[in-house]
PDB file of N, CA, C and O in Angstrom:
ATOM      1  N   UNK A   1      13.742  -2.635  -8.457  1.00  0.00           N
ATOM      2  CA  UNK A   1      12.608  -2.559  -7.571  1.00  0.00           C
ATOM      3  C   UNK A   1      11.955  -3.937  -7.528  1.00  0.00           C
ATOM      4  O   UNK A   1      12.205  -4.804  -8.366  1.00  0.00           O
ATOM      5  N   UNK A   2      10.973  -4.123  -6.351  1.00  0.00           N
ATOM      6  CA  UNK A   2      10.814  -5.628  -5.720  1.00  0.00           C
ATOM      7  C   UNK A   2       9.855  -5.235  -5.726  1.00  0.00           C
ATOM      8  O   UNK A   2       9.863  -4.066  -5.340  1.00  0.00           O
ATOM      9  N   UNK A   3       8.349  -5.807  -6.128  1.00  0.00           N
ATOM     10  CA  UNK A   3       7.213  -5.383  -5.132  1.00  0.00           C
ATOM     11  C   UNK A   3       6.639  -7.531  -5.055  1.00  0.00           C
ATOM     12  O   UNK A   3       6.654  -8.413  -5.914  1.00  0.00           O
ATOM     13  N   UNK A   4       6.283  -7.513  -3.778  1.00  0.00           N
ATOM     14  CA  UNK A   4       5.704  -8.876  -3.121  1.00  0.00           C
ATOM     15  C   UNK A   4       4.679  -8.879  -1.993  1.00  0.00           C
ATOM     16  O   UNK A   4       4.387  -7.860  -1.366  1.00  0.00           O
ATOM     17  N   UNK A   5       4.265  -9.820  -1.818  1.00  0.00           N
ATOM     18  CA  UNK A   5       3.344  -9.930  -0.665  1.00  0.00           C
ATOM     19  C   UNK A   5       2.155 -10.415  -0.823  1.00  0.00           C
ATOM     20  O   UNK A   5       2.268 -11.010  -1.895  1.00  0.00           O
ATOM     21  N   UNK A   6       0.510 -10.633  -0.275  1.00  0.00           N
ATOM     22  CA  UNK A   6       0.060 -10.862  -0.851  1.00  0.00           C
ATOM     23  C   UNK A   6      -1.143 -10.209  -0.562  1.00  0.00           C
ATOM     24  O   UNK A   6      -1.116  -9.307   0.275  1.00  0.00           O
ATOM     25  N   UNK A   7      -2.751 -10.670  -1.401  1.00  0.00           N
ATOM     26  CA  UNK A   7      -3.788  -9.813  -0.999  1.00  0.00           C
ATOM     27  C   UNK A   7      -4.931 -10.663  -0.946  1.00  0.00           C
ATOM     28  O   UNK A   7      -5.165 -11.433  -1.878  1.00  0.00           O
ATOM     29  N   UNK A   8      -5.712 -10.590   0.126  1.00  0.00           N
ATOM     30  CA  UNK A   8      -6.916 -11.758   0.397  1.00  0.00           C
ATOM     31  C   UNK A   8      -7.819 -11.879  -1.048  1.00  0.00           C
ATOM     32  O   UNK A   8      -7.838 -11.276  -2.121  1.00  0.00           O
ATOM     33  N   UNK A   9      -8.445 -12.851  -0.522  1.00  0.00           N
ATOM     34  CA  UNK A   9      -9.959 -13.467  -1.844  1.00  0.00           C
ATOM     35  C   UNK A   9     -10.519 -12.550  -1.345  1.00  0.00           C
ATOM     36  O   UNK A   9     -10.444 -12.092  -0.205  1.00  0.00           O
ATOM     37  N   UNK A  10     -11.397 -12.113  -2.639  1.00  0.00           N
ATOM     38  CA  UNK A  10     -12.479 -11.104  -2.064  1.00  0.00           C
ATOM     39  C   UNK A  10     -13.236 -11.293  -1.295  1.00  0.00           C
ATOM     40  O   UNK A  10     -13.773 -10.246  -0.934  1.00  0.00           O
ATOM     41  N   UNK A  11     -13.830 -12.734  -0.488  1.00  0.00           N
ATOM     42  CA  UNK A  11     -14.516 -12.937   0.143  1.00  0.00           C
ATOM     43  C   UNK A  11     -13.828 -12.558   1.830  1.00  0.00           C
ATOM     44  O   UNK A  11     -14.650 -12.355   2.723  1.00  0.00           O
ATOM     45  N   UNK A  12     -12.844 -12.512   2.047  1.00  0.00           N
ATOM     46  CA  UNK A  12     -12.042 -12.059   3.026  1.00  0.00           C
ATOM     47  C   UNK A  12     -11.768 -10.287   3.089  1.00  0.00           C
ATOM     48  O   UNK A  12     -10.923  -9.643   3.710  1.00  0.00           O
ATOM     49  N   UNK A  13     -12.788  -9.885   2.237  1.00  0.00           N
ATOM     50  CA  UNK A  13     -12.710  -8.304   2.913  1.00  0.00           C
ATOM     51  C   UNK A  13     -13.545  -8.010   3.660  1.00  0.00           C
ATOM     52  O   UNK A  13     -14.636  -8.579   3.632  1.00  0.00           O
ATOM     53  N   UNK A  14     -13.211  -6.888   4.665  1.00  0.00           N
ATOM     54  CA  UNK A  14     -14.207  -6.275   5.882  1.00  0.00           C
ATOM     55  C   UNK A  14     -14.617  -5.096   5.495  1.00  0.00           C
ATOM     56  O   UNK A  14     -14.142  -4.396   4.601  1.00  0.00           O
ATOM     57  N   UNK A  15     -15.967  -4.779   6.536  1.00  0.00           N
ATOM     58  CA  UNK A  15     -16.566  -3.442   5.986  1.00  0.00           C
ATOM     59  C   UNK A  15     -15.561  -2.152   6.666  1.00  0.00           C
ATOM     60  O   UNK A  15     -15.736  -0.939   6.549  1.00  0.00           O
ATOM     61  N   UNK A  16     -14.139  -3.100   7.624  1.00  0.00           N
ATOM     62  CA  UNK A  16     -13.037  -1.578   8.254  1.00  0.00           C
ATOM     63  C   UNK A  16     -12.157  -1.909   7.746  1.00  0.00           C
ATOM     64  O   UNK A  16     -11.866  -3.054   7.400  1.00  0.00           O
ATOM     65  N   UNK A  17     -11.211  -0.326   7.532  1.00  0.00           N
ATOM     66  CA  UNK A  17      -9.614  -0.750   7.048  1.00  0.00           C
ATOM     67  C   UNK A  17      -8.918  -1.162   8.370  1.00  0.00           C
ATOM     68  O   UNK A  17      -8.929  -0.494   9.404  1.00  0.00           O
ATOM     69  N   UNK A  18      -8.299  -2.382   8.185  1.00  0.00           N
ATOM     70  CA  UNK A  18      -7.454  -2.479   9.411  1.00  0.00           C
ATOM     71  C   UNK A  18      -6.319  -3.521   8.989  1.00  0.00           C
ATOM     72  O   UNK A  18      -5.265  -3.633   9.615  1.00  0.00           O
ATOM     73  N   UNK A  19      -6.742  -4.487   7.538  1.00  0.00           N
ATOM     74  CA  UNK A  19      -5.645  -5.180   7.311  1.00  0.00           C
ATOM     75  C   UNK A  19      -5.281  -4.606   6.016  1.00  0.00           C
ATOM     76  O   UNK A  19      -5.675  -5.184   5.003  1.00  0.00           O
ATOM     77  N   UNK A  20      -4.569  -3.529   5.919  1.00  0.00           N
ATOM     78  CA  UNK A  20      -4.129  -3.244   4.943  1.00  0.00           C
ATOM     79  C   UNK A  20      -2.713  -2.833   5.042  1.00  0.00           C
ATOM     80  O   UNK A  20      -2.507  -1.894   5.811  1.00  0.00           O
ATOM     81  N   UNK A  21      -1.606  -3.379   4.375  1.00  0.00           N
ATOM     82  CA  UNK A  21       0.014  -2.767   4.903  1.00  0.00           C
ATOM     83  C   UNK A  21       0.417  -2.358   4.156  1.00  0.00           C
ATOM     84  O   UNK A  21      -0.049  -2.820   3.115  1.00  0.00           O
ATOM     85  N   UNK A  22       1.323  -1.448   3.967  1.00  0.00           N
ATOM     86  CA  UNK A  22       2.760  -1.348   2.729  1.00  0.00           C
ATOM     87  C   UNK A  22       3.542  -1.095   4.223  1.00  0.00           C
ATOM     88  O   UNK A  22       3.371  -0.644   5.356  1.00  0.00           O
ATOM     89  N   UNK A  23       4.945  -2.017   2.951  1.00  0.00           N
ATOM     90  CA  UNK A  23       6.472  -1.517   3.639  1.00  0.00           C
ATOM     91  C   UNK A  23       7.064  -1.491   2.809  1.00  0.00           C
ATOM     92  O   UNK A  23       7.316  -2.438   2.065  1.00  0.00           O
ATOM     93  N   UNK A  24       7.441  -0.380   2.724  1.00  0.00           N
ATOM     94  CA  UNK A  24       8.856   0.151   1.901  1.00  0.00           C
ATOM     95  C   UNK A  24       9.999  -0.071   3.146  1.00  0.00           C
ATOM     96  O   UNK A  24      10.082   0.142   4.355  1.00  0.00           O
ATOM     97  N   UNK A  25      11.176  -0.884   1.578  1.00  0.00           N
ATOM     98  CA  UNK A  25      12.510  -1.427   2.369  1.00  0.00           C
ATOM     99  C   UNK A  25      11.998  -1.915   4.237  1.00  0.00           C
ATOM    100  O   UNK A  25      12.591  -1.538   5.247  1.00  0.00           O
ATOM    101  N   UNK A  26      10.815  -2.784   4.184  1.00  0.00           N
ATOM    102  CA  UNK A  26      10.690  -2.816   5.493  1.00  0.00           C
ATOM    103  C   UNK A  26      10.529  -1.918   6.694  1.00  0.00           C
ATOM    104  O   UNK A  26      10.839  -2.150   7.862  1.00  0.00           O
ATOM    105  N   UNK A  27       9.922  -0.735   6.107  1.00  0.00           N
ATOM    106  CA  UNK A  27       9.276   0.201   7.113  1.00  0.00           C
ATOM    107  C   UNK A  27       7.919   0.450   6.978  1.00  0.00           C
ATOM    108  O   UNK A  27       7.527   0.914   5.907  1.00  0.00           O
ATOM    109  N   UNK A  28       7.143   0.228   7.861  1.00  0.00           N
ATOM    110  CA  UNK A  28       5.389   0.570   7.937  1.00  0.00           C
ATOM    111  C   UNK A  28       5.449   2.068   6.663  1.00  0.00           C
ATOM    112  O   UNK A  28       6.504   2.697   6.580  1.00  0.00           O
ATOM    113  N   UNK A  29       4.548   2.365   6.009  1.00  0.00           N
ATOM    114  CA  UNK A  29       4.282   3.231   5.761  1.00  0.00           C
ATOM    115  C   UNK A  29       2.734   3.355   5.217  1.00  0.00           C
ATOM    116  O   UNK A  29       2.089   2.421   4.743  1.00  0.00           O
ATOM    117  N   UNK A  30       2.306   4.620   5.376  1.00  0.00           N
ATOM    118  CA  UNK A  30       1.046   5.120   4.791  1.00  0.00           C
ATOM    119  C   UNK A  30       1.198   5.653   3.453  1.00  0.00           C
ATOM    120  O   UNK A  30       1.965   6.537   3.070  1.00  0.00           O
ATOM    121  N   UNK A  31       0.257   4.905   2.729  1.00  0.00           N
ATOM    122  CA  UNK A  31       0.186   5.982   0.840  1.00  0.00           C
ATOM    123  C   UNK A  31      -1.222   5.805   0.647  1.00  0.00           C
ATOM    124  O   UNK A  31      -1.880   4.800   0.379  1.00  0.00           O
ATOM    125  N   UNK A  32      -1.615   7.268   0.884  1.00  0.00           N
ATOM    126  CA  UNK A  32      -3.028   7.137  -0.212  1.00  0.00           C
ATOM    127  C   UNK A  32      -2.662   7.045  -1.530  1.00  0.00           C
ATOM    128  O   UNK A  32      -3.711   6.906  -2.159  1.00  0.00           O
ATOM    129  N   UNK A  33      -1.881   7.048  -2.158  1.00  0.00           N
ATOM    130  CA  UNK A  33      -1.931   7.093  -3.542  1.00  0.00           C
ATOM    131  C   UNK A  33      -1.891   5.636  -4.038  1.00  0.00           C
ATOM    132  O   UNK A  33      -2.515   5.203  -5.007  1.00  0.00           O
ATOM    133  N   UNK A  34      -0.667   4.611  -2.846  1.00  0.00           N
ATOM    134  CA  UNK A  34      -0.850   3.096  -3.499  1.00  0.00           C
ATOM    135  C   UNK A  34      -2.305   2.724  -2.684  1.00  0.00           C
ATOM    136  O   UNK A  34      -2.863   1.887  -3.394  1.00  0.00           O
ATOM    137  N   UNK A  35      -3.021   2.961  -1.663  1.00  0.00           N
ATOM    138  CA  UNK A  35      -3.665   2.952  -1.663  1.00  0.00           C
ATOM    139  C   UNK A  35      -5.154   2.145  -2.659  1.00  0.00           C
ATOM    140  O   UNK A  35      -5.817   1.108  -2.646  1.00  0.00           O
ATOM    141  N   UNK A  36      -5.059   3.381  -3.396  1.00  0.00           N
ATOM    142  CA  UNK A  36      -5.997   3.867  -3.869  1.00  0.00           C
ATOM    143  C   UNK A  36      -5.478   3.059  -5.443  1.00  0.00           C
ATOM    144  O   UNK A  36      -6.403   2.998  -6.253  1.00  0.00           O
ATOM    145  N   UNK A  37      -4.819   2.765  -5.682  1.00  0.00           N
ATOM    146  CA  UNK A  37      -3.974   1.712  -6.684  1.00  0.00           C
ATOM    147  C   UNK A  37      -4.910   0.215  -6.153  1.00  0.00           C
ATOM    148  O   UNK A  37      -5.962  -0.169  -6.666  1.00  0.00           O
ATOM    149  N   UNK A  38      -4.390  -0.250  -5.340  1.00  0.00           N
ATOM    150  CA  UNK A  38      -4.893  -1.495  -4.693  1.00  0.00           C
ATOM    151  C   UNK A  38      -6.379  -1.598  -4.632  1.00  0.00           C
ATOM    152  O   UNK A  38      -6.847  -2.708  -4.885  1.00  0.00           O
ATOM    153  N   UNK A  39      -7.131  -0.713  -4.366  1.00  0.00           N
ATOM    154  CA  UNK A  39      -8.744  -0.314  -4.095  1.00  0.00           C
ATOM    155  C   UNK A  39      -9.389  -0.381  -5.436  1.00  0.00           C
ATOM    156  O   UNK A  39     -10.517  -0.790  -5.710  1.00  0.00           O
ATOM    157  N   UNK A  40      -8.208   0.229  -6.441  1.00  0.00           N
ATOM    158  CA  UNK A  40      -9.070   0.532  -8.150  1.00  0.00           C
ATOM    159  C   UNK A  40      -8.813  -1.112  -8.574  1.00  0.00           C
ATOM    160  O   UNK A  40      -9.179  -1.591  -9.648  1.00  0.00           O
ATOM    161  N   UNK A  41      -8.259  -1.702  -7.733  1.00  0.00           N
ATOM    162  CA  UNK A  41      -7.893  -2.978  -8.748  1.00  0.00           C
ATOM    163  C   UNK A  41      -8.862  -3.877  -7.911  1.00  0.00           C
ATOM    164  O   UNK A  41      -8.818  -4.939  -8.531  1.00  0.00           O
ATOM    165  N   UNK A  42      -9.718  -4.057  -6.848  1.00  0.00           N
ATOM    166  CA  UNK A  42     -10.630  -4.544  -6.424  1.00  0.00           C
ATOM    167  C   UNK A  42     -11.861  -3.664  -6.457  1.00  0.00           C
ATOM    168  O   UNK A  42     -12.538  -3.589  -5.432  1.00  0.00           O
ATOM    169  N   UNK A  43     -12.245  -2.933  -7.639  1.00  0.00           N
ATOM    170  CA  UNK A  43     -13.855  -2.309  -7.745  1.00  0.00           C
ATOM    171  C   UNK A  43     -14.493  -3.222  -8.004  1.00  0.00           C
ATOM    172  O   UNK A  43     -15.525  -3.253  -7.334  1.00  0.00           O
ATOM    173  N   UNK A  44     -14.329  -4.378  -8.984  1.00  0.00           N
ATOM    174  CA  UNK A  44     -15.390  -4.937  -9.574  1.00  0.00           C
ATOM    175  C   UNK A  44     -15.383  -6.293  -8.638  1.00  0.00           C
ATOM    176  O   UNK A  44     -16.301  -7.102  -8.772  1.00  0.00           O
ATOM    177  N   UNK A  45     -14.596  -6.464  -7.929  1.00  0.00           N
ATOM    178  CA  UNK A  45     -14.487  -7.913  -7.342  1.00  0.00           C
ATOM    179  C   UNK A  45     -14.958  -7.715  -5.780  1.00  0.00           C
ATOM    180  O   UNK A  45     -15.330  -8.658  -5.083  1.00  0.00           O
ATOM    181  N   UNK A  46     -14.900  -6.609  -5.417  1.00  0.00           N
ATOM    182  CA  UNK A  46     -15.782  -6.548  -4.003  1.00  0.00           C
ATOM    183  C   UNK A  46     -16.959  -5.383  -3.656  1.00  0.00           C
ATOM    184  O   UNK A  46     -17.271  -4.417  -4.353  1.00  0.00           O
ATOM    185  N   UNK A  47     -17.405  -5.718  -2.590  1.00  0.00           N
ATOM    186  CA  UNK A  47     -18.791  -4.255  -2.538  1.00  0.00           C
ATOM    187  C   UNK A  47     -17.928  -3.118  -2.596  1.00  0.00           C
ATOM    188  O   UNK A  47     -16.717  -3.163  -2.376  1.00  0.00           O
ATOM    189  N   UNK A  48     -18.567  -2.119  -2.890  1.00  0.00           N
ATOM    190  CA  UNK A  48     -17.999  -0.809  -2.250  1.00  0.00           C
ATOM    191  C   UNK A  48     -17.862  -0.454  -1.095  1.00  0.00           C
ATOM    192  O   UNK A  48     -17.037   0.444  -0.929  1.00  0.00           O
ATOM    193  N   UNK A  49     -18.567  -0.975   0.107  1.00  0.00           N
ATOM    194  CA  UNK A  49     -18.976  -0.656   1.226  1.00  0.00           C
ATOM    195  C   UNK A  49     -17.519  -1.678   2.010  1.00  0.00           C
ATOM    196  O   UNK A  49     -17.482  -1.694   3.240  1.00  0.00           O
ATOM    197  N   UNK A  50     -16.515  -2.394   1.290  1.00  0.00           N
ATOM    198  CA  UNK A  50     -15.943  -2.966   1.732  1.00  0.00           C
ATOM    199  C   UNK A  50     -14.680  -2.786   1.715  1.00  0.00           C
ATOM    200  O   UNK A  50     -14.418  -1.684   1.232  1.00  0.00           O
ATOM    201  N   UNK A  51     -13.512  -3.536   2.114  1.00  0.00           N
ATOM    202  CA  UNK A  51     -11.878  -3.241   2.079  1.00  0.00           C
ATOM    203  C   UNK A  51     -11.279  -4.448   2.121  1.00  0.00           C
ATOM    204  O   UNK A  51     -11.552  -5.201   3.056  1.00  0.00           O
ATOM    205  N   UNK A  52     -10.581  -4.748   1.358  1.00  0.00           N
ATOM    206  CA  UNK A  52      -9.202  -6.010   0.782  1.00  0.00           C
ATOM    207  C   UNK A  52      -8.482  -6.088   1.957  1.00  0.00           C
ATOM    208  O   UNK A  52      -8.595  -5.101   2.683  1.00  0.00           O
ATOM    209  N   UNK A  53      -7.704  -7.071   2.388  1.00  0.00           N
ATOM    210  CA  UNK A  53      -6.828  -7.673   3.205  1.00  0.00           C
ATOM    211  C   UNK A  53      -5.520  -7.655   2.142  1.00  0.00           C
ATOM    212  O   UNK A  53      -5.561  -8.256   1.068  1.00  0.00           O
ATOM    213  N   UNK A  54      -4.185  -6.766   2.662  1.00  0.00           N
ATOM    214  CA  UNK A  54      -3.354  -6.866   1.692  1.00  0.00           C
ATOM    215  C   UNK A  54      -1.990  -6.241   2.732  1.00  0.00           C
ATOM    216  O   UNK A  54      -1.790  -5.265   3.455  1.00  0.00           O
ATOM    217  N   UNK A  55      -1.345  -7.307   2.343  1.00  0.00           N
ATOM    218  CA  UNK A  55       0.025  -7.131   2.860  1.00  0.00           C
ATOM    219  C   UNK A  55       1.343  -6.506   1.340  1.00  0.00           C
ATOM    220  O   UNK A  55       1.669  -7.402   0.561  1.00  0.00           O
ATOM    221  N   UNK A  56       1.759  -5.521   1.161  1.00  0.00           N
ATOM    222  CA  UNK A  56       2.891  -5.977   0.105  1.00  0.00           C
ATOM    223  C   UNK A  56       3.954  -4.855   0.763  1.00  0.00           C
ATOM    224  O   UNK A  56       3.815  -3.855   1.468  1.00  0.00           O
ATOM    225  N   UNK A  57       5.061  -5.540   0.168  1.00  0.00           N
ATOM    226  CA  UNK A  57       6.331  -5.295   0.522  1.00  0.00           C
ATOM    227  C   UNK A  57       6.634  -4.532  -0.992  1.00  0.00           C
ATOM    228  O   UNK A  57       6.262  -4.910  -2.103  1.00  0.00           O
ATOM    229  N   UNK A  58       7.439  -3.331  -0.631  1.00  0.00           N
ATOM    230  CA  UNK A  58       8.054  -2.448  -1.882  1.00  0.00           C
ATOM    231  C   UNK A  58       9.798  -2.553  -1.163  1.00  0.00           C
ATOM    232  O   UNK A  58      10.279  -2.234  -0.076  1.00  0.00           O
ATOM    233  N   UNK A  59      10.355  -3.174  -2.438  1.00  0.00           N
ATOM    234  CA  UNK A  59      11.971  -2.981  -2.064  1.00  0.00           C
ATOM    235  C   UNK A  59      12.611  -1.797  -3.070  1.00  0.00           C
ATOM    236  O   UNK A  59      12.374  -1.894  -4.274  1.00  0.00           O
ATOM    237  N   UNK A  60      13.224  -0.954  -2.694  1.00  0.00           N
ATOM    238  CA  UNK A  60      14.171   0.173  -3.740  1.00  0.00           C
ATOM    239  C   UNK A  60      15.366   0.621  -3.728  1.00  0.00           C
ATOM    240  O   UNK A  60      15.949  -0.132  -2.949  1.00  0.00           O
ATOM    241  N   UNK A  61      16.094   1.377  -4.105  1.00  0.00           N
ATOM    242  CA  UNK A  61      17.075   2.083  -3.586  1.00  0.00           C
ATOM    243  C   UNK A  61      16.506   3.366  -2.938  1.00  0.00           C
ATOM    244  O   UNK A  61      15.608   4.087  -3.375  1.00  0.00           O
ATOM    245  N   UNK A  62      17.393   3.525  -1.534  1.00  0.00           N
ATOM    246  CA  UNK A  62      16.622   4.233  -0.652  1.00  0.00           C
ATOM    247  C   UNK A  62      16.448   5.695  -1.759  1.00  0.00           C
ATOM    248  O   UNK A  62      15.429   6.367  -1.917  1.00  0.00           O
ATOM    249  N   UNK A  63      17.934   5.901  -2.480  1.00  0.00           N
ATOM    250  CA  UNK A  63      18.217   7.296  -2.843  1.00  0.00           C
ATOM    251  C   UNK A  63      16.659   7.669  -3.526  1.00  0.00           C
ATOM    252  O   UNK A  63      16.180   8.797  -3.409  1.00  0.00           O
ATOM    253  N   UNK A  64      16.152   6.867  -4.046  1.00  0.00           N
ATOM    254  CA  UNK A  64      14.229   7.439  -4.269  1.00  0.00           C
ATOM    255  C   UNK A  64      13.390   7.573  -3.329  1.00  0.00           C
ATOM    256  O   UNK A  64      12.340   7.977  -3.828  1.00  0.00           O
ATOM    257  N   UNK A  65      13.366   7.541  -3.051  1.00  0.00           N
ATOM    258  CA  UNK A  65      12.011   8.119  -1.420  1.00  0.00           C
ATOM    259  C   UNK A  65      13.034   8.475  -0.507  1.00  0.00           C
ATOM    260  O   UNK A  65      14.230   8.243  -0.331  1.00  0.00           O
ATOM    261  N   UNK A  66      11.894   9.282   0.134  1.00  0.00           N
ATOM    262  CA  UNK A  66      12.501  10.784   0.966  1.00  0.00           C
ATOM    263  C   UNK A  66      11.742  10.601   2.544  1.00  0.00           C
ATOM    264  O   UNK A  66      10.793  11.346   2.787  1.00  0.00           O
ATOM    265  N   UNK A  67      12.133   9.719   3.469  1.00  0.00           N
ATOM    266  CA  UNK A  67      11.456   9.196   4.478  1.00  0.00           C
ATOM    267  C   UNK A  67      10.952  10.275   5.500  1.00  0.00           C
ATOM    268  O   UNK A  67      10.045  10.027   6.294  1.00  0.00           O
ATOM    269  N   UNK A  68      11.800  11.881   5.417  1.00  0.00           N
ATOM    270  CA  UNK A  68      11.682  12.543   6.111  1.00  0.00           C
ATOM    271  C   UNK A  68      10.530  13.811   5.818  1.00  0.00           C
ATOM    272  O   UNK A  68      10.673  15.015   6.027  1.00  0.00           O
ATOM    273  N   UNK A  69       9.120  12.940   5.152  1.00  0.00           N
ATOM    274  CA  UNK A  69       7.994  13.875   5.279  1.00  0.00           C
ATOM    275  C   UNK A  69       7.437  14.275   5.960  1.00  0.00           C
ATOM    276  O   UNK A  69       6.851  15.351   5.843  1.00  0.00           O
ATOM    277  N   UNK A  70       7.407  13.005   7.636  1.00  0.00           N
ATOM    278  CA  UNK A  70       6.257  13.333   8.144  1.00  0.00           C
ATOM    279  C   UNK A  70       7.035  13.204   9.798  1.00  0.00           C
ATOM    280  O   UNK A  70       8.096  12.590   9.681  1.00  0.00           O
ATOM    281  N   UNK A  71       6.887  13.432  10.589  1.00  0.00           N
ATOM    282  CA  UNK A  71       7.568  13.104  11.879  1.00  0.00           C
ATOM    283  C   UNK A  71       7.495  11.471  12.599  1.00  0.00           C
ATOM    284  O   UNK A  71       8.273  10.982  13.419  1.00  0.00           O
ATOM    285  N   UNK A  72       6.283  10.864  11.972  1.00  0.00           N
ATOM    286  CA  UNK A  72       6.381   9.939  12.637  1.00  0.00           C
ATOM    287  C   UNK A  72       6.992   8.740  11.370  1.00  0.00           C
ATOM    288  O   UNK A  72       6.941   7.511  11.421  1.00  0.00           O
ATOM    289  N   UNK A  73       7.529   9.583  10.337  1.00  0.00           N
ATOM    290  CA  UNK A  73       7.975   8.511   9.380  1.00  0.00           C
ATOM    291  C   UNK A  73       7.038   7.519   8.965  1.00  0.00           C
ATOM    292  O   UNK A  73       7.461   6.382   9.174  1.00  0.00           O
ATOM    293  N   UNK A  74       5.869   7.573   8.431  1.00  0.00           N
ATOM    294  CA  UNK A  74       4.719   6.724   8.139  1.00  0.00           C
ATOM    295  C   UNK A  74       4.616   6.760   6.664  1.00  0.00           C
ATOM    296  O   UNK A  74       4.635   5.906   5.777  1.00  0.00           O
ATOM    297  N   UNK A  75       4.478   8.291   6.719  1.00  0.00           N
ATOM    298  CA  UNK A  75       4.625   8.602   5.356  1.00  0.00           C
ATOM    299  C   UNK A  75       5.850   9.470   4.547  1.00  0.00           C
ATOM    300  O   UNK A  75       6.384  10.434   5.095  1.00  0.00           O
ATOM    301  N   UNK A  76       6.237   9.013   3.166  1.00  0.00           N
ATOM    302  CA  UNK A  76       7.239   8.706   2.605  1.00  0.00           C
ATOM    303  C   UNK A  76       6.894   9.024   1.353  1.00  0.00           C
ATOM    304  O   UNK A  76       5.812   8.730   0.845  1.00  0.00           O
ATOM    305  N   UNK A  77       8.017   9.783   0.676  1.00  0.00           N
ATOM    306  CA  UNK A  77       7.819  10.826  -0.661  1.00  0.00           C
ATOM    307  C   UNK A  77       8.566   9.839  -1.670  1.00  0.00           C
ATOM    308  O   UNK A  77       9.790   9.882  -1.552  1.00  0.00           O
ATOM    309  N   UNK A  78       8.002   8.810  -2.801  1.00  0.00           N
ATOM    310  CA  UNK A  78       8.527   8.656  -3.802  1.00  0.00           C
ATOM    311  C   UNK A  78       8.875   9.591  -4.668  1.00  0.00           C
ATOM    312  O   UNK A  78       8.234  10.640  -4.745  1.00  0.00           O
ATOM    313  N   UNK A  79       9.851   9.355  -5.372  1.00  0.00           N
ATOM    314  CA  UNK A  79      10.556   9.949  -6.288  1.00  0.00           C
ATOM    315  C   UNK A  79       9.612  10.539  -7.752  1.00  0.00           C
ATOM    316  O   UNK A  79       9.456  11.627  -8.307  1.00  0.00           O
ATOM    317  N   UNK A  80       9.047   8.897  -7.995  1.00  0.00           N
ATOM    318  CA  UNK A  80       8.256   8.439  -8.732  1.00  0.00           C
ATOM    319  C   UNK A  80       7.036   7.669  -8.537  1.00  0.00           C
ATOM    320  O   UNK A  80       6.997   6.478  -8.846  1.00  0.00           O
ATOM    321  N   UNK A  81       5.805   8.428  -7.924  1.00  0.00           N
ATOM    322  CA  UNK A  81       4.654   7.156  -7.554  1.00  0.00           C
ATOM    323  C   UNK A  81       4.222   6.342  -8.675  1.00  0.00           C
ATOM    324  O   UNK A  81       3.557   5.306  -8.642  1.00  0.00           O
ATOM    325  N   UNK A  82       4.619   6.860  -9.504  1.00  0.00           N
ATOM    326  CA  UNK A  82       3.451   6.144 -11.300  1.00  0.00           C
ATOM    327  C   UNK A  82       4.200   4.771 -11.442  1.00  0.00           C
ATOM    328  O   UNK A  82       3.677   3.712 -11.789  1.00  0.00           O
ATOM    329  N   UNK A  83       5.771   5.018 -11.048  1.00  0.00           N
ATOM    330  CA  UNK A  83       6.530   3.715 -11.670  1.00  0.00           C
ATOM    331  C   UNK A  83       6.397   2.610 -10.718  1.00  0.00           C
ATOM    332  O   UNK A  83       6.583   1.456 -11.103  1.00  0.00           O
ATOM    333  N   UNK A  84       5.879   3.057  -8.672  1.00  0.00           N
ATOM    334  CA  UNK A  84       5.208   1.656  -8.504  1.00  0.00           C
ATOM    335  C   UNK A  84       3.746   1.614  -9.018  1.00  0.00           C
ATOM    336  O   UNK A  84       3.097   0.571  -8.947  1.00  0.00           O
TER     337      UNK A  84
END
């Protein structure tokens, strides 16, 4: 597993989510759970009222995530969320 990319200075967060990405193997996807990973690791470094600028890339073997959760393929069933 690969994880890369990067995530703004705290002074570069906005009070909307709008720059926030994951791609797994290079597909858009939605995770509240990494999410919410990324968010716990900027509590103390930005307001609450605010949101991080963060691009990262997750590389895997596909045979762990299960792309076919949602219809529009956004969101995507790890195998294992704890181990990213």
């Amino acid at each position: 597993m690969n994880i890369y990319g990067f995530a703004g200075k705290p002074e570069a967060a906005k009070k909307t989510r709008g720059d926030q990405f994951f791609f797994v193997n290079n597909r858009f996807i939605k995770s509240p759970y990494l999410h919410h990973a990324v968010m716990s690791a900027f509590t103390d470094i930005i307001p609450q009222d605010s949101f991080p600028l963060y691009v990262l890339f997750i590389e895997l073997d596909p045979a762990h995530i299960d792309i076919n959760v949602h219809p529009t393929k956004q969101e995507i069933k790890f195998e294992d969320e704890k181990i990213i």
